[in-house]
FIKOLZA-1660 file (N, C-alpha, C; in steps of 0.1 Angstrom, whole numbers, plus 5000, padded with zeros to 4 digits):
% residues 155
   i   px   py   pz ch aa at
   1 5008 4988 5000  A  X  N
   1 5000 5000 5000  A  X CA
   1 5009 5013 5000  A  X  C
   2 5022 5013 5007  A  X  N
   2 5031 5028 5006  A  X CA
   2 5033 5022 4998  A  X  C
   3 5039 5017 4988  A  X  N
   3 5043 5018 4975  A  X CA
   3 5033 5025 4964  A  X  C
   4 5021 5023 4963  A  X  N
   4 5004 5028 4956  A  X CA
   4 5009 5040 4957  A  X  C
   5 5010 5043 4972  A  X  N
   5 5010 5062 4975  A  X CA
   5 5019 5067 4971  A  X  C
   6 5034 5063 4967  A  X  N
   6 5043 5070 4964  A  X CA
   6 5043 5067 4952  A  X  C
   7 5039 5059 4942  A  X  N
   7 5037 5059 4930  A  X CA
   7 5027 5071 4925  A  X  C
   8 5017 5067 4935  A  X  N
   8 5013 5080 4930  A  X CA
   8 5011 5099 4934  A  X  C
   9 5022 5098 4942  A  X  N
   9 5025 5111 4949  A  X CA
   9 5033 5119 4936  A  X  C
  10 5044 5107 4931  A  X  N
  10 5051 5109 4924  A  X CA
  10 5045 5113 4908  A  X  C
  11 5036 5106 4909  A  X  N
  11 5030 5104 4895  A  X CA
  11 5021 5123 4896  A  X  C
  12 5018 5124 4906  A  X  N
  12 5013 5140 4912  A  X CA
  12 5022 5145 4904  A  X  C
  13 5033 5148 4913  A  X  N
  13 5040 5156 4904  A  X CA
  13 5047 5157 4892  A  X  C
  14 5048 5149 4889  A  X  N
  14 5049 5146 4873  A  X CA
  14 5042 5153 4867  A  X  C
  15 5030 5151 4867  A  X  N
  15 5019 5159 4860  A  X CA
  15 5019 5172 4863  A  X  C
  16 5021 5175 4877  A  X  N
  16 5020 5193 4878  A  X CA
  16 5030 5201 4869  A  X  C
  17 5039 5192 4870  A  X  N
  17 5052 5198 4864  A  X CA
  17 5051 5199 4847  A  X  C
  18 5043 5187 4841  A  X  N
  18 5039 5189 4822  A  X CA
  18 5028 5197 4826  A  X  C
  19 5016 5203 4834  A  X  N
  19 5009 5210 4828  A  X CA
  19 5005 5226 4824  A  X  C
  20 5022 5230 4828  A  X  N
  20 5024 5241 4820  A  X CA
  20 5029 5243 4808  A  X  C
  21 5033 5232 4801  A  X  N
  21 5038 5230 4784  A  X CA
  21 5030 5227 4777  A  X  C
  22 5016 5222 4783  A  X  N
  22 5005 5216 4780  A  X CA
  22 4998 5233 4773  A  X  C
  23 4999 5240 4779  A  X  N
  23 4996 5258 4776  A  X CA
  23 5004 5260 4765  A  X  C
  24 5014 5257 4760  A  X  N
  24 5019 5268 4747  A  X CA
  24 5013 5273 4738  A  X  C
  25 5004 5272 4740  A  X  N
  25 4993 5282 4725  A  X CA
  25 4994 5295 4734  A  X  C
  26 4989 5294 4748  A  X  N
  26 4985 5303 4756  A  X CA
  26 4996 5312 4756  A  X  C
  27 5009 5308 4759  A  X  N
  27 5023 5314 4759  A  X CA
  27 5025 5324 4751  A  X  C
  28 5026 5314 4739  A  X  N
  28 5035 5318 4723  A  X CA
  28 5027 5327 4720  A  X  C
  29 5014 5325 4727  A  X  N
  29 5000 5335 4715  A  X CA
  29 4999 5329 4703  A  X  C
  30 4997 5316 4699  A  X  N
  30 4997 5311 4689  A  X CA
  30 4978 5315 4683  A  X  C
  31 4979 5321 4670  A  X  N
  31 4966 5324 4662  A  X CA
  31 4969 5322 4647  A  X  C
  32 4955 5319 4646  A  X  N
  32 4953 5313 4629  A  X CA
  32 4951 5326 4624  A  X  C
  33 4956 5327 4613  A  X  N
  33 4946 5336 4606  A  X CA
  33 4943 5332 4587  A  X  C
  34 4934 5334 4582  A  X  N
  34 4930 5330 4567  A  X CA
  34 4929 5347 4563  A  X  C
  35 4932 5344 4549  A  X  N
  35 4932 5358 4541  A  X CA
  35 4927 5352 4529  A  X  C
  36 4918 5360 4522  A  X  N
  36 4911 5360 4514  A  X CA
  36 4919 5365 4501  A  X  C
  37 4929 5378 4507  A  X  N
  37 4938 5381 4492  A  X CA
  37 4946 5383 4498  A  X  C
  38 4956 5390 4495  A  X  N
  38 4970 5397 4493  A  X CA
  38 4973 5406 4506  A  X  C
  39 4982 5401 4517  A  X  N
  39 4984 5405 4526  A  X CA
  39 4999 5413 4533  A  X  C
  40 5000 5423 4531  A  X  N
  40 5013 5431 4532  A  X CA
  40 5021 5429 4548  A  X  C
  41 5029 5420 4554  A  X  N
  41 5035 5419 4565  A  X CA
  41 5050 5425 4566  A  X  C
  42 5047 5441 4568  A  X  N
  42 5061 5446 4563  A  X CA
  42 5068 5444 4552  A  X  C
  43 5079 5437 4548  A  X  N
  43 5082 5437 4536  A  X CA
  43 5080 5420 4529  A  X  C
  44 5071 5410 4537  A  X  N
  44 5064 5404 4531  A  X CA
  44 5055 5401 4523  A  X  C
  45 5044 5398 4512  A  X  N
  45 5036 5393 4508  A  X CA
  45 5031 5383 4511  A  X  C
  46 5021 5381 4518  A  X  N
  46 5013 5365 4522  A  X CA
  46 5000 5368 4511  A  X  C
  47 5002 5352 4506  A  X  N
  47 4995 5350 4491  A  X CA
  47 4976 5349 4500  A  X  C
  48 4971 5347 4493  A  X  N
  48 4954 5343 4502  A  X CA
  48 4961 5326 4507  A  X  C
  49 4952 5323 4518  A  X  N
  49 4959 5310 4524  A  X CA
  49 4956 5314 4538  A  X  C
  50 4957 5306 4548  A  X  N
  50 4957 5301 4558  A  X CA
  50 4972 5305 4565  A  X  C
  51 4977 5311 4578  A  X  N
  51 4987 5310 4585  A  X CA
  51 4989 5314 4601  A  X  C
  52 4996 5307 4608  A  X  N
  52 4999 5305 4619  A  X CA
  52 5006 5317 4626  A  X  C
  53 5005 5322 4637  A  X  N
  53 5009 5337 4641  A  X CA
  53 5015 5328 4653  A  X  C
  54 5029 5336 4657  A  X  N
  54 5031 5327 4669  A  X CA
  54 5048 5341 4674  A  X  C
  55 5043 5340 4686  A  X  N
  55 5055 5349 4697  A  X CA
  55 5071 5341 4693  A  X  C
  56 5080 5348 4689  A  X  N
  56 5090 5332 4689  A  X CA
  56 5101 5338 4702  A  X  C
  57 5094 5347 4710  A  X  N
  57 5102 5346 4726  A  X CA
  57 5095 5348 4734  A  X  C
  58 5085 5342 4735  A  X  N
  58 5066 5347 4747  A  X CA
  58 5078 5357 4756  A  X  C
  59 5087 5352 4763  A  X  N
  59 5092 5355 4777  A  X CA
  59 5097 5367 4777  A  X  C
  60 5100 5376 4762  A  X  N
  60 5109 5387 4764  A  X CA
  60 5100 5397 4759  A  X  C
  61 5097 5408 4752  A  X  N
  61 5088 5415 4748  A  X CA
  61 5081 5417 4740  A  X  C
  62 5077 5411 4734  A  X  N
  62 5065 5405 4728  A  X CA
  62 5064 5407 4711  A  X  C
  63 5074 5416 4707  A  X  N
  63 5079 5421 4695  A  X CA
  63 5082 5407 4684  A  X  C
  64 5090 5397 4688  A  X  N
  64 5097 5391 4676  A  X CA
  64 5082 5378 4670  A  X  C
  65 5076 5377 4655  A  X  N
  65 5068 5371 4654  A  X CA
  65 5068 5365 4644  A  X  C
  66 5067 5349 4643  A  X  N
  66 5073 5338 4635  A  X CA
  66 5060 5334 4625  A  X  C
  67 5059 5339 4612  A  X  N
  67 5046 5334 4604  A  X CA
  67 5051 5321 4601  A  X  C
  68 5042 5309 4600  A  X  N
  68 5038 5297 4599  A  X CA
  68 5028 5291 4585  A  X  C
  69 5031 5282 4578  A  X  N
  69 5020 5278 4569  A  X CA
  69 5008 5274 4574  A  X  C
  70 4996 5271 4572  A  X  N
  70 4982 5264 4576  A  X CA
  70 4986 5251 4588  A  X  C
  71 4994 5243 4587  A  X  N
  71 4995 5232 4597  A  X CA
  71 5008 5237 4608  A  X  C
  72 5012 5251 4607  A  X  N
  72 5022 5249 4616  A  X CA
  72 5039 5246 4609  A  X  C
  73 5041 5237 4602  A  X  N
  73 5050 5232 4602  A  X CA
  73 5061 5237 4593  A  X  C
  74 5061 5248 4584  A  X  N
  74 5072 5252 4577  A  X CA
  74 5071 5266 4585  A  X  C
  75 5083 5273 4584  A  X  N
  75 5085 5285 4587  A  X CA
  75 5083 5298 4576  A  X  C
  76 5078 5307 4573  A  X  N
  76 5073 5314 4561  A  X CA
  76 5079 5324 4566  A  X  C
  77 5082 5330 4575  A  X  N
  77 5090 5347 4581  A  X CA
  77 5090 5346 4593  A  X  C
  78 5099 5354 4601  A  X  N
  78 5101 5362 4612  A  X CA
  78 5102 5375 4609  A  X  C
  79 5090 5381 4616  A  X  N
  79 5092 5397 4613  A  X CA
  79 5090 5403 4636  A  X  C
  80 5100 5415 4628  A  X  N
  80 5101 5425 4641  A  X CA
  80 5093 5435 4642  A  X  C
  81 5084 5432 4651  A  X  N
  81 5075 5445 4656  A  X CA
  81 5076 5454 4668  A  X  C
  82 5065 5464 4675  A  X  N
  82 5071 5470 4683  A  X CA
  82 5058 5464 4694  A  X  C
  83 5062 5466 4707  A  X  N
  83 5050 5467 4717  A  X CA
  83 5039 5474 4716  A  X  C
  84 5023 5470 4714  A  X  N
  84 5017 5481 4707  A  X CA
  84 5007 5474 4720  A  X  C
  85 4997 5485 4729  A  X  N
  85 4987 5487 4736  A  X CA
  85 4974 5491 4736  A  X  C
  86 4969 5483 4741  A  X  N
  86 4950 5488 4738  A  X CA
  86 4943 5483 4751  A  X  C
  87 4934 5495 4754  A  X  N
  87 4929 5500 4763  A  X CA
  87 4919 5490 4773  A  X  C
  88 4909 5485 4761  A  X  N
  88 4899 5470 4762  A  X CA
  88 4904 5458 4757  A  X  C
  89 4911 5456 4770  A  X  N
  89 4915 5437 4764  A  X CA
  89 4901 5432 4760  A  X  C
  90 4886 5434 4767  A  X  N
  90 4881 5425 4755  A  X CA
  90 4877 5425 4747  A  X  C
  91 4885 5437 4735  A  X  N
  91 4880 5436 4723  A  X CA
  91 4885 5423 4717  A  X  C
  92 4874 5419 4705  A  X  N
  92 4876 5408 4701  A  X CA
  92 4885 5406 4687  A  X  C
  93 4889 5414 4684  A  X  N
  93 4896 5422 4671  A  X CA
  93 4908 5418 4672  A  X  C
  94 4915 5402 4670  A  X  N
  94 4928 5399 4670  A  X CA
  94 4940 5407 4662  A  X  C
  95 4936 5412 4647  A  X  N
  95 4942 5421 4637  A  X CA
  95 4938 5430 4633  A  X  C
  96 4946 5442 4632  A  X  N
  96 4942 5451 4626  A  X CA
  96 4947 5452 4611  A  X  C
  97 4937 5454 4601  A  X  N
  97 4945 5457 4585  A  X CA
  97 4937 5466 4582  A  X  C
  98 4949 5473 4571  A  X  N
  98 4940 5483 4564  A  X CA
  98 4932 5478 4553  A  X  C
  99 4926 5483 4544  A  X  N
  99 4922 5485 4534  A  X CA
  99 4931 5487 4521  A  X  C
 100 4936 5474 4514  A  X  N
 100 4941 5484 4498  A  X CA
 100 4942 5497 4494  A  X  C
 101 4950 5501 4488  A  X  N
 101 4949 5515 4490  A  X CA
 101 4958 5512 4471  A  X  C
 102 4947 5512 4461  A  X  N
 102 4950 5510 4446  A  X CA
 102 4956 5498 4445  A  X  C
 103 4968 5500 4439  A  X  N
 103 4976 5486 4439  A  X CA
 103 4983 5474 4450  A  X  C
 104 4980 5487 4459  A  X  N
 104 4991 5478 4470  A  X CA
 104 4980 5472 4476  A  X  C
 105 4984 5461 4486  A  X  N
 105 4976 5451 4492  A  X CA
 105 4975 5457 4499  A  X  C
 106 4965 5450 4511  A  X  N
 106 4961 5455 4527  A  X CA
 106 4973 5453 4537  A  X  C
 107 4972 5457 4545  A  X  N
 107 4985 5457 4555  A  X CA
 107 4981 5455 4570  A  X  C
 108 4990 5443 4577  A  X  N
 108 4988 5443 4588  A  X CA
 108 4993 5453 4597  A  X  C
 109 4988 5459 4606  A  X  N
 109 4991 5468 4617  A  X CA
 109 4996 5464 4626  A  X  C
 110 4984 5453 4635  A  X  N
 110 4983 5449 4647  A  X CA
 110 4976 5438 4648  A  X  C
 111 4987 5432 4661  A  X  N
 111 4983 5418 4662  A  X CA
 111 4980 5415 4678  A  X  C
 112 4967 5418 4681  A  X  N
 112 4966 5411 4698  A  X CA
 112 4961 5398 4701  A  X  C
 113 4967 5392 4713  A  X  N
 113 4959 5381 4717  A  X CA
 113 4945 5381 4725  A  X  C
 114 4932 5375 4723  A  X  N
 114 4922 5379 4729  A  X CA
 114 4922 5380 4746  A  X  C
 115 4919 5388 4750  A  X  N
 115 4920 5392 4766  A  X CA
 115 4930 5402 4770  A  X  C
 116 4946 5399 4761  A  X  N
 116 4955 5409 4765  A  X CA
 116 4955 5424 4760  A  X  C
 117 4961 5435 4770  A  X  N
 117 4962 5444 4768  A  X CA
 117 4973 5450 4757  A  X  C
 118 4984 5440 4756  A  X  N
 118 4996 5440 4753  A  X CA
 118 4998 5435 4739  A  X  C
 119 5001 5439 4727  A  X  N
 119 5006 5431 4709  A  X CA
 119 5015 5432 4706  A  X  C
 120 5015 5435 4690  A  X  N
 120 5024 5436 4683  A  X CA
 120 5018 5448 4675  A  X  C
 121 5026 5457 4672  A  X  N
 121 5025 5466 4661  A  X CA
 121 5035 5465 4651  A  X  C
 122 5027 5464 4636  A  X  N
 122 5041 5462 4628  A  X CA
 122 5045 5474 4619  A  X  C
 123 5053 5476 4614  A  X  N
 123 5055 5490 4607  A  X CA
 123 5048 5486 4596  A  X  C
 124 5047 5494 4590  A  X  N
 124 5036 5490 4574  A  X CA
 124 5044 5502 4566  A  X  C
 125 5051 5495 4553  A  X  N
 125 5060 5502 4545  A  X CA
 125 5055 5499 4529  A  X  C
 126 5061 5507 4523  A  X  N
 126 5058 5502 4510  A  X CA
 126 5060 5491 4502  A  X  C
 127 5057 5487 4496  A  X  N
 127 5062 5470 4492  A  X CA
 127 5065 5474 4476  A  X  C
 128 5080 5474 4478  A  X  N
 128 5086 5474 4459  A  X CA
 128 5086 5464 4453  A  X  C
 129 5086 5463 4443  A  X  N
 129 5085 5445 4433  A  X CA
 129 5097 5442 4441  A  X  C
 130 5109 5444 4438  A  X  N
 130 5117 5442 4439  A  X CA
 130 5124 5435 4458  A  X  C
 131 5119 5439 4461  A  X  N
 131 5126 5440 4473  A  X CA
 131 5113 5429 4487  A  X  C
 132 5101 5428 4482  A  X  N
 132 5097 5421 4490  A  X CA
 132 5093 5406 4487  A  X  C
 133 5091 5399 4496  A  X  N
 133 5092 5387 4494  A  X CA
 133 5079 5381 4494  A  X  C
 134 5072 5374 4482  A  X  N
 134 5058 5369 4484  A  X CA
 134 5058 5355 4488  A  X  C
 135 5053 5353 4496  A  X  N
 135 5049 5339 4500  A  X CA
 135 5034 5331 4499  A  X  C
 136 5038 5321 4492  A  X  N
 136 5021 5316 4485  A  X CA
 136 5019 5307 4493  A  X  C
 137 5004 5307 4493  A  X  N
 137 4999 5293 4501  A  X CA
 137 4994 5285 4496  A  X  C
 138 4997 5272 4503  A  X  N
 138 5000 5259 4497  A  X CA
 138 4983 5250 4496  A  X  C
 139 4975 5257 4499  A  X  N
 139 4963 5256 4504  A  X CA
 139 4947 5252 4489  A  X  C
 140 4945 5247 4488  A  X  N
 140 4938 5243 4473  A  X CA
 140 4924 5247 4474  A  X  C
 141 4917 5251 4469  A  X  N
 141 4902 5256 4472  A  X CA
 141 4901 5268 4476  A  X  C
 142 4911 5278 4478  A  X  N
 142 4911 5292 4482  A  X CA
 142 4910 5300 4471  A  X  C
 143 4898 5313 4475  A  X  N
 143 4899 5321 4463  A  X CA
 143 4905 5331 4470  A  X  C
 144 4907 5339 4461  A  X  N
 144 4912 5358 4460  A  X CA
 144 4905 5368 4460  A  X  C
 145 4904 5377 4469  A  X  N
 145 4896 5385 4471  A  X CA
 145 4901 5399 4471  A  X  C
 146 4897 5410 4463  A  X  N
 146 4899 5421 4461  A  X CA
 146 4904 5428 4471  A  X  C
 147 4895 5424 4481  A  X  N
 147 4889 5435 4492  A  X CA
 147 4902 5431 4505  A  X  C
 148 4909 5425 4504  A  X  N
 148 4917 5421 4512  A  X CA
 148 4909 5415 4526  A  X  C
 149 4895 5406 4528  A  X  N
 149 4892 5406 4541  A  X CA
 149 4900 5392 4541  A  X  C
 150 4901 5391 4556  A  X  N
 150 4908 5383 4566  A  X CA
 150 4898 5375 4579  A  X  C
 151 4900 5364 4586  A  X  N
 151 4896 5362 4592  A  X CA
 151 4905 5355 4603  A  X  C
 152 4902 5352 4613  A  X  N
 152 4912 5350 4622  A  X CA
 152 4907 5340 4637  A  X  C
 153 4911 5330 4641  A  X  N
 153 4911 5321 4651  A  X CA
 153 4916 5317 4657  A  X  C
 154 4915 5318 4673  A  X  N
 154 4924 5315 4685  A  X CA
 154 4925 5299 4683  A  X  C
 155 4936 5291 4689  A  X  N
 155 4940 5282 4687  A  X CA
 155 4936 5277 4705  A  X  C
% end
C-alpha cells in the first residue's frame, strides 16, 4: 500500500510539472489567421491562404513574430515588431488591417491576443516588386479576394 501512495505522489508531480507545456498556444500566442487576398507583413507578401501567428520569445517583449504555413510546420517569416497597447482587452479584434489602398495590398498593423492588453504593432511600408518577398499558400480551394478581408482564430 506505501508503495500505491508513492507511485502515485510521484506520479502527482509529474503531471504538475507537464501541465504548463500543456499551455503553449496560451504562451506563444499562437493564432490562425486566413486571408482571402494579398496581405502586406512589412516587407512580406502572404499570398490568400491560411497562416499561423506565433511569439518566437513569449518571455521577452513581445515584438519578435514567427509566420507559419496552415499546419504549423514550415517557417514562412520572422518579422520584428514594436509593443503596441490597447485600452479593452476585451475587444475581440485579434488584427488590425488596412484596406488596399490601389495597387498595394492591405497591411497588417496589429496583432493582439484575445483578453490581452499588450501586441504587436508592425511598421507598414511600401512593398517594391523588387525588394519584397511573396509567400504563397499551399492551400487548394482558396479564392482571392479584392477587398483584402481576413479572418482569424484562436487556437
Amino acid at each position: 500500500m506505501n508503495r500505491y501512495r508513492m507511485t502515485a505522489a510521484a506520479l502527482g508531480l509529474l503531471t504538475a510539472g507537464v501541465v504548463p507545456s500543456i499551455r503553449a498556444d496560451e504562451s506563444n500566442k499562437e493564432t490562425r489567421m486566413t486571408i482571402n487576398g494579398p496581405l502586406q507583413v512589412q516587407d512580406t507578401l502572404l499570398a490568400p491562404g491560411q497562416y499561423v501567428f506565433k511569439l518566437t520569445e513569449p518571455d521577452s517583449d513581445h515584438s519578435v513574430v514567427s509566420i507559419f504555413n496552415a499546419d504549423g510546420t514550415r517557417l514562412e517569416r520572422i518579422v520584428m515588431g514594436w509593443s503596441a497597447y490597447r485600452a479593452d482587452a476585451g475587444d475581440k479584434k485579434l488584427f488590425t488591417i488596412s484596406q488596399p489602398q490601389g495597387d498595394q495590398p492591405a497591411k497588417l498593423q496589429t496583432w493582439f491576443y484575445p483578453g490581452d492588453n499588450s501586441g504587436v504593432e508592425f511598421s507598414v511600408k511600401k512593398l517594391a516588386g523588387e525588394t519584397g518577398r511573396v509567400v504563397k499558400s499551399k492551400q487548394k480551394g482558396q479564392t482571392a479576394d479584392a477587398a483584402g478581408n481576413s479572418s482569424s482564430t484562436r487556437n
